[in-house]
C-alpha positions in Angstrom: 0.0 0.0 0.0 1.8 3.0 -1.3 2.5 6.0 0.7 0.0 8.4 -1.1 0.6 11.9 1.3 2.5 12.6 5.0 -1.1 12.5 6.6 -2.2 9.6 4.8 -1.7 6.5 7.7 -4.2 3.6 5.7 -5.4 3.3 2.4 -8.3 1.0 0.8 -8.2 -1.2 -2.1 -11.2 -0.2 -4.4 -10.1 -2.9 -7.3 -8.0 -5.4 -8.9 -7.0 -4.6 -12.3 -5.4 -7.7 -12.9 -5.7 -11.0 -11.5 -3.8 -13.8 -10.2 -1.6 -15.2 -13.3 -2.0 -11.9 -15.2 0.7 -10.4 -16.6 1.7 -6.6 -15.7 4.3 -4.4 -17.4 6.3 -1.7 -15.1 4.3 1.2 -14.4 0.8 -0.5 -16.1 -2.1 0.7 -13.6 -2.3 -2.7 -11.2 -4.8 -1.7 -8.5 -6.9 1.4 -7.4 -7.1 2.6 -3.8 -9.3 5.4 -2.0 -7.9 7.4 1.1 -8.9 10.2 2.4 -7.6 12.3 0.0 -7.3 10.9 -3.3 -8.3 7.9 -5.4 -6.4 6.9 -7.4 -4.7 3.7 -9.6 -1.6 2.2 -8.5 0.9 1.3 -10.8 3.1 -1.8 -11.4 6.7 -1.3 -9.6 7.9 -4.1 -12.0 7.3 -6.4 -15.1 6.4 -9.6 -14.7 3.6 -12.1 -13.6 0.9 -11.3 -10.6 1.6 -14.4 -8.3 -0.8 -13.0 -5.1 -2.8 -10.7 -4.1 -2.8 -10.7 -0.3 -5.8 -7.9 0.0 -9.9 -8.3 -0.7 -11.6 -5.1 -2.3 -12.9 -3.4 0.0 -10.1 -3.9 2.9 -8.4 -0.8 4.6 -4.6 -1.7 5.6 -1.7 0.5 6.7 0.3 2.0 4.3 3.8 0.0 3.4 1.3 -3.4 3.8 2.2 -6.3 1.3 -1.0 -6.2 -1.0 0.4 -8.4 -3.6 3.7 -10.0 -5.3 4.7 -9.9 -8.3 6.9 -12.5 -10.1 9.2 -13.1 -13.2 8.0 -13.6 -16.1 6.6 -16.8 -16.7 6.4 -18.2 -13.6 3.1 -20.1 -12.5 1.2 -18.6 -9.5 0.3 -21.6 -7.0 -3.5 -21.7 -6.0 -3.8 -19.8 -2.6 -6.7 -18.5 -0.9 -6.5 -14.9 -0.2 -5.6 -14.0 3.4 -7.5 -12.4 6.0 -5.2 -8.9 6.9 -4.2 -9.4 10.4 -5.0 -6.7 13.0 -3.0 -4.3 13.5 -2.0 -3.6 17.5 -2.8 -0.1 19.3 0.7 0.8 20.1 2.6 4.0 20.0 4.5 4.6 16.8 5.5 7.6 14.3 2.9 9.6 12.7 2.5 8.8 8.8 3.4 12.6 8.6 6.5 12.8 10.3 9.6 11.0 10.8 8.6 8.1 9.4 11.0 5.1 7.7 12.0 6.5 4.2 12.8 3.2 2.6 10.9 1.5 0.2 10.3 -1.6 -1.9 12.6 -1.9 -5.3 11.0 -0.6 -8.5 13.7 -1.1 -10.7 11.9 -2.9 -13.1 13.3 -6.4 -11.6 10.9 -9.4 -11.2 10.3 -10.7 -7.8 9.1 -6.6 -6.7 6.7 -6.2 -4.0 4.2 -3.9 -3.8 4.9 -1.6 -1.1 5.4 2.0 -0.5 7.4 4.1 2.3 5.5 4.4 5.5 5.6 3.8 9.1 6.0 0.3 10.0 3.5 -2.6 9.4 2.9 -6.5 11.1 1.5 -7.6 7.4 3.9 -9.5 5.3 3.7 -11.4 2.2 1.6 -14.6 1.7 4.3 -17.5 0.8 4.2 -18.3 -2.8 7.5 -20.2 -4.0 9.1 -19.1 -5.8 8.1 -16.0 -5.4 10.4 -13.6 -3.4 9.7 -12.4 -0.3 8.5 -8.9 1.0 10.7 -6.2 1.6 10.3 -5.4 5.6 10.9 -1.6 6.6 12.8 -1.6 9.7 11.8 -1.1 12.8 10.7 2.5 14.0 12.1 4.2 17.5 9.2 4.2 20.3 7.6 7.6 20.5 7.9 9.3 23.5 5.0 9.9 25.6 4.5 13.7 24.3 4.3 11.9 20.7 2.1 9.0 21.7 -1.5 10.2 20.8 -0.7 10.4 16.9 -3.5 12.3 14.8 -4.0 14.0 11.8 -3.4 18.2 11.4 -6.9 18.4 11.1 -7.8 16.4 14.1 -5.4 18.6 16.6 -7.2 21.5 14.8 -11.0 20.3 15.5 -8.8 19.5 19.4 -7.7 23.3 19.6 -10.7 24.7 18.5 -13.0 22.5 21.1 -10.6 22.7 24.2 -9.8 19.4 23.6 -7.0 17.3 25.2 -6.1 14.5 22.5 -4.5 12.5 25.2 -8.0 11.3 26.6 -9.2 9.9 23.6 -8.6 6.3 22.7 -7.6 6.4 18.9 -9.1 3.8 17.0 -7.0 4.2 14.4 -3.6 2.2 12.8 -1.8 2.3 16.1 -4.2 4.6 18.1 -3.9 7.1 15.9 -6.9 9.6 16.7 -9.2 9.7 13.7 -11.9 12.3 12.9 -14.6 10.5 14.1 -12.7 9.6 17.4 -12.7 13.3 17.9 -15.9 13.9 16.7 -17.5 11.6 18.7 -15.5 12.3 21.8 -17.1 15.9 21.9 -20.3 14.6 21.2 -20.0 13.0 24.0 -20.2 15.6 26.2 -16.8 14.4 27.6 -15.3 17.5 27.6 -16.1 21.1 27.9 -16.6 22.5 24.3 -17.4 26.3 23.3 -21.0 27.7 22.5 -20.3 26.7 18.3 -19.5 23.4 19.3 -22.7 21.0 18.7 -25.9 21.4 21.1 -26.3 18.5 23.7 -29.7 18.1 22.3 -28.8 18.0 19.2 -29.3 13.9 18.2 -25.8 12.3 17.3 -26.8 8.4 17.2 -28.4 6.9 13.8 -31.6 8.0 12.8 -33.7 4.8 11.9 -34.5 4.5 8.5 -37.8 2.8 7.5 -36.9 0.3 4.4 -40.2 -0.4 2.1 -40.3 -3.3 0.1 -37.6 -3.8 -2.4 -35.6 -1.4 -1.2 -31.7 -1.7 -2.0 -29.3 -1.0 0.5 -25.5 -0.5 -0.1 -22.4 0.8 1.8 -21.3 3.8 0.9 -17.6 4.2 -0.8 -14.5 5.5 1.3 -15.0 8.8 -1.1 -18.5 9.3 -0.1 -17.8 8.0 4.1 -14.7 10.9 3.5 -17.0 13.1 1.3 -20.0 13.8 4.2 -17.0 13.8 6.9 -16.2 16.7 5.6 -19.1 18.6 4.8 -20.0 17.6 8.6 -17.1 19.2 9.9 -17.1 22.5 8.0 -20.9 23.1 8.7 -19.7 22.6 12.1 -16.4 24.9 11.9 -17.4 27.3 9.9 -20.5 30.2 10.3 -21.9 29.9 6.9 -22.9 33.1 5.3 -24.0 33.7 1.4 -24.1 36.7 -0.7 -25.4 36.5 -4.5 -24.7 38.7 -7.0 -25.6 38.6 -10.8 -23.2 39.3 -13.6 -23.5 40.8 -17.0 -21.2 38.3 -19.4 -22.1 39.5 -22.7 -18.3 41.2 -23.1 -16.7 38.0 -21.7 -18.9 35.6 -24.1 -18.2 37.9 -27.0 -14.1 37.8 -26.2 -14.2 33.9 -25.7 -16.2 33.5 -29.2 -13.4 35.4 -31.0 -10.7 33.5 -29.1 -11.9 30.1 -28.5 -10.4 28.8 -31.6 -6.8 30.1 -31.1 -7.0 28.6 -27.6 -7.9 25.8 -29.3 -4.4 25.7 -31.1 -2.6 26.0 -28.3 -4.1 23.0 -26.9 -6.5 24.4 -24.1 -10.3 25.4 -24.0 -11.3 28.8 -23.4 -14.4 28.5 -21.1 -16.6 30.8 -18.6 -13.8 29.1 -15.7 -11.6 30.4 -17.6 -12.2 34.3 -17.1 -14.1 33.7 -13.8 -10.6 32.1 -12.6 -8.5 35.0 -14.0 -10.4 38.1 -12.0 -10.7 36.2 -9.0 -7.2 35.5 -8.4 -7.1 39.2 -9.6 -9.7 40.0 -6.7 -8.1 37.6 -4.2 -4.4 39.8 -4.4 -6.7 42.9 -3.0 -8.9 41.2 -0.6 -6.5 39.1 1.8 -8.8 38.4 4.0 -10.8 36.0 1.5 -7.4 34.5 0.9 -6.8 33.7 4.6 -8.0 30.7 7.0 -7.9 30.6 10.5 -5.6 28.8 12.9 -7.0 28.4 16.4 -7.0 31.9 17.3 -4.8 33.2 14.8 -5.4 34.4 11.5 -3.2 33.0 8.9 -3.0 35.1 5.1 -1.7 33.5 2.4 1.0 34.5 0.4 0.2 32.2 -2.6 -3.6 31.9 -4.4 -4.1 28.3 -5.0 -7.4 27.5 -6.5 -9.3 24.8 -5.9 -11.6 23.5 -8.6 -14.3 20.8 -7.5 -14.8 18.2 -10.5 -17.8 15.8 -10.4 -17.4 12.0 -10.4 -19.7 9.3 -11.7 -19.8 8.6 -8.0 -18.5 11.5 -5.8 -16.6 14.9 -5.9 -13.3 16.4 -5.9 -11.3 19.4 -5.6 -8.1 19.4 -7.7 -6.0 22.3 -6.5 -4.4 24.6 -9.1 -1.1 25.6 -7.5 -0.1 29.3 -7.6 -2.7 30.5 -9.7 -1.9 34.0 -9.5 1.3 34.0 -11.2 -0.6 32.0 -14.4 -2.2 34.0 -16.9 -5.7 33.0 -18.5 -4.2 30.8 -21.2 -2.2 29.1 -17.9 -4.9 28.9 -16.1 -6.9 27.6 -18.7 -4.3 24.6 -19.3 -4.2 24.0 -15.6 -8.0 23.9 -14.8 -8.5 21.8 -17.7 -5.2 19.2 -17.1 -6.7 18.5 -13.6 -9.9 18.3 -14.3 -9.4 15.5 -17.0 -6.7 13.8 -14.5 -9.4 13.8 -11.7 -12.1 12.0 -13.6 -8.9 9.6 -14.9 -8.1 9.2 -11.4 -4.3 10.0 -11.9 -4.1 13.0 -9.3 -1.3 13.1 -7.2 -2.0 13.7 -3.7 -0.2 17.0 -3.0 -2.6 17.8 -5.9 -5.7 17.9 -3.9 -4.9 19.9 -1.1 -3.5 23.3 0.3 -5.9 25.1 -1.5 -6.6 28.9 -0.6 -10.2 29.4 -2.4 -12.1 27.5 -4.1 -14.5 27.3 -7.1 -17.5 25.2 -8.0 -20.1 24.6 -10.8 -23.3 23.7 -10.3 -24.3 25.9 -13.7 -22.8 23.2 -15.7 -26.4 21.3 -14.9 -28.9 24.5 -14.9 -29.1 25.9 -11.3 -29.6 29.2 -11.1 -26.8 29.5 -8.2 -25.7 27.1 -5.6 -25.2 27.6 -1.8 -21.7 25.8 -1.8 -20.3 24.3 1.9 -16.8 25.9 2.2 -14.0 23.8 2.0 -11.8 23.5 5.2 -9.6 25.2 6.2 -10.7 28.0 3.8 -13.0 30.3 4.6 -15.1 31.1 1.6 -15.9 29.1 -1.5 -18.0 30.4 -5.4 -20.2 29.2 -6.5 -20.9 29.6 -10.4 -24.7 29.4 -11.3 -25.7 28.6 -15.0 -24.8 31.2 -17.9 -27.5 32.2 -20.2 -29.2 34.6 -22.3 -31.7 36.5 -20.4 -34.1 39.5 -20.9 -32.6 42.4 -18.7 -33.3 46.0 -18.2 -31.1 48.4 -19.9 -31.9 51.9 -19.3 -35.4 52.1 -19.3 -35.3 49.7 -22.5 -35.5 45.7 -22.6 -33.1 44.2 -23.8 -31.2 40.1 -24.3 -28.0 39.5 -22.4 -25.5 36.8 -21.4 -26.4 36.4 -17.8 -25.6 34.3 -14.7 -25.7 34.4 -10.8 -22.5 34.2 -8.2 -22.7 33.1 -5.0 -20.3 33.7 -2.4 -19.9 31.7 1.1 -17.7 32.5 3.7 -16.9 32.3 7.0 -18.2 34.5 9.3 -16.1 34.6 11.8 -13.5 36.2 9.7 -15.5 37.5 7.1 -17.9 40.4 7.4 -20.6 41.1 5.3 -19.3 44.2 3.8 -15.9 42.3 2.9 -18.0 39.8 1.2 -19.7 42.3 -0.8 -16.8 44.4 -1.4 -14.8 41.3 -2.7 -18.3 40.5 -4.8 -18.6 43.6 -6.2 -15.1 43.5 -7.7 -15.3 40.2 -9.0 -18.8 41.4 -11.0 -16.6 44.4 -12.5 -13.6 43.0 -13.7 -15.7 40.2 -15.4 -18.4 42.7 -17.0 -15.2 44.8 -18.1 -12.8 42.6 -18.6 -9.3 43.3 -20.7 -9.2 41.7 -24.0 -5.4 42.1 -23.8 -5.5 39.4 -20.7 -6.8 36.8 -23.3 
């Protein structure tokens, strides 16, 4: 299981590409995983035959697990049944973001490779299968000390500061009691500690609701990206004090300068779309308004240097946000290459990690389908999110006078407790001009 990101402790295999006896060429896509950050397909380390697979679909195991081996060509894969992943003991270790081992399994192309990534250390080992080689062990890490002993994610000690919570009196249920999400979650819905006014009501239910199943009702578990997917949405709704403000745009200008440039975009290999100007003022907007480009920190206030844009994409069966990297120093035919190179890698599922987060603001679509405007759930730990309602022609007053424009709503949440109304506004009301006047020079 391959070390996908410093925070990333387990990951979960989705599918098997190939199967037991199939051969695999060196960096041919083997296996697909979900964490809680990316999905994405796994490549072949090495050439050769698929002897074992020592993972189900649908099982979680620690990163640097043996999932399968691989051996050379033409050897014959004896008939094993595929073991059970043995539990992994709560016991103190290095975080998967820290100082963890740095070696790794070979993936020089030699048969006889195992699948494995760099990672803390794991129990699981290879399933015997002469000939086949055996796993690659990572050694042994140092004990934590006790100060290091209650591991947990940045996000977790975050939820921990902002609740007056002491992550030493929770008992992680994670790979070697690291404290998850929902460990914290449901630690302070406990009522176990003291927690601030915006934390949850003690009224409030936390358990299950029943659902009432008719007849011939289908019932399913949900995918890790959907489980990591309402997590999330949880969480900000929680964090964050949601506020909106819409505004409509005039983007008669902007369609007119796309129609007389689309096909020299075209040329150049990217598409010249409504993103593609909405992206270039906002990044224009965000470099005066620093605020909207900020998140907050505990009780701290933290304004970033760089604009890094996140774009959600739609899946068949979730959503993502693919982070364009230093936006502001791109210009529209950059960012135009950038939105539309991560966009087609998200729905390929060949994002890196690193890809999908540290993103300062964010952008979503929910005009690609018709609505009007969206109320969008800001993505942590940002602290406002747009959302882009449909773009169409429209009958519109024009001094005194009817007349048909290119038209379309923009919705802006943020967060509250940084972001006043008259920011909001302020930020909205410059976004609205530079598109309804934008430079044809910038295209």
């Amino acid at each position: 299981m391959p070390q996908m990101g410093e925070s990333i402790a387990e990951g979960t295999i989705v599918r098997w590409i190939k199967k037991v006896g199939d051969s695999v060429d060196r960096d041919e896509p083997l296996f697909e995983i979900s964490t809680d950050k990316v999905d994405a397909e796994i490549p072949s380390p090495a050439a050769g035959v698929l002897m074992a697979i020592n993972v189900k679909e649908g099982e979680t195991v620690p990163v640097n697990s043996v999932v399968a081996t691989i051996g050379a060509a033409g050897e014959k894969p004896q008939a094993t049944e595929v073991p059970k992943v043995p539990e992994v003991p709560k016991v103190p270790k290095v975080g998967a973001g820290g100082n963890g081992s740095k070696h790794s399994a070979q993936a020089d192309g030699t048969p006889g490779a195992t699948v494995a990534a760099p990672a803390p250390p794991s129990t699981t080992s290879a399933a015997p299968t002469a000939p086949a080689p055996q796993a690659l062990q990572a050694p042994e890490a140092p004990q934590a000390p006790d100060s290091e002993r209650h591991k947990s994610s940045p996000l977790v000690r975050k939820i921990a500061k902002e609740h007056n919570v002491d992550i030493g009196q929770i008992q992680g249920s994670g790979i070697g009691g690291r404290v998850t999400k929902q460990d914290i979650l449901g630690f302070i819905d406990s009522g176990a500690s003291a927690a601030p006014a915006s934390a949850r009501p003690a009224s409030e239910p936390v358990a299950n609701i029943p659902v009432a199943r008719g007849v011939g009702a289908t019932v399913t578990p949900m995918s890790v990206m959907r489980k990591k997917i309402a997590e999330h949405m949880v969480l900000s709704k929680r964090t964050s004090a949601h506020v909106y403000s819409v505004f409509e745009v005039n983007y008669s200008k902007v369609d007119q300068i796309r129609k007389a440039k689309k096909d020299d975009y075209e040329r150049a290999g990217a598409k010249l779309t409504y993103t593609s100007f909405i992206a270039k003022v906002i990044v224009d907007c965000l470099r005066r308004h620093k605020t909207i480009n900020a998140s907050i920190d505990g009780d701290n206030i933290v304004y970033h240097n760089e604009i890094n844009l996140g774009i959600a994409v739609a899946l068949e069966n979730g959503l993502i946000v693919p982070v364009v990297k230093a936006a502001g120093e791109k210009n529209t035919l950059g960012l135009s290459r950038a939105i539309q190179d991560i966009a087609d890698r998200a729905r390929a599922k060949k994002l890196n990690p690193e890809e999908v987060h540290g993103g300062t603001f964010t952008i979503t679509n929910p005009g690609n389908f018709g609505a009007q405007f969206g109320l969008p759930i800001i993505n942590q730990p940002q602290v406002a999110i747009l959302g882009v309602g449909t773009i169409e022609k429209r009958a519109v007053v024009i001094e005194d006078a009817i007349g048909i424009r290119t038209m379309g709503y923009l919705t802006l949440g943020y967060d509250h407790r940084l972001v006043d109304g008259a920011v909001a506004d302020q930020f909205m009301a410059d976004v609205k001009k530079g598109i309804e006047n934008f430079d044809p020079s910038q295209v």
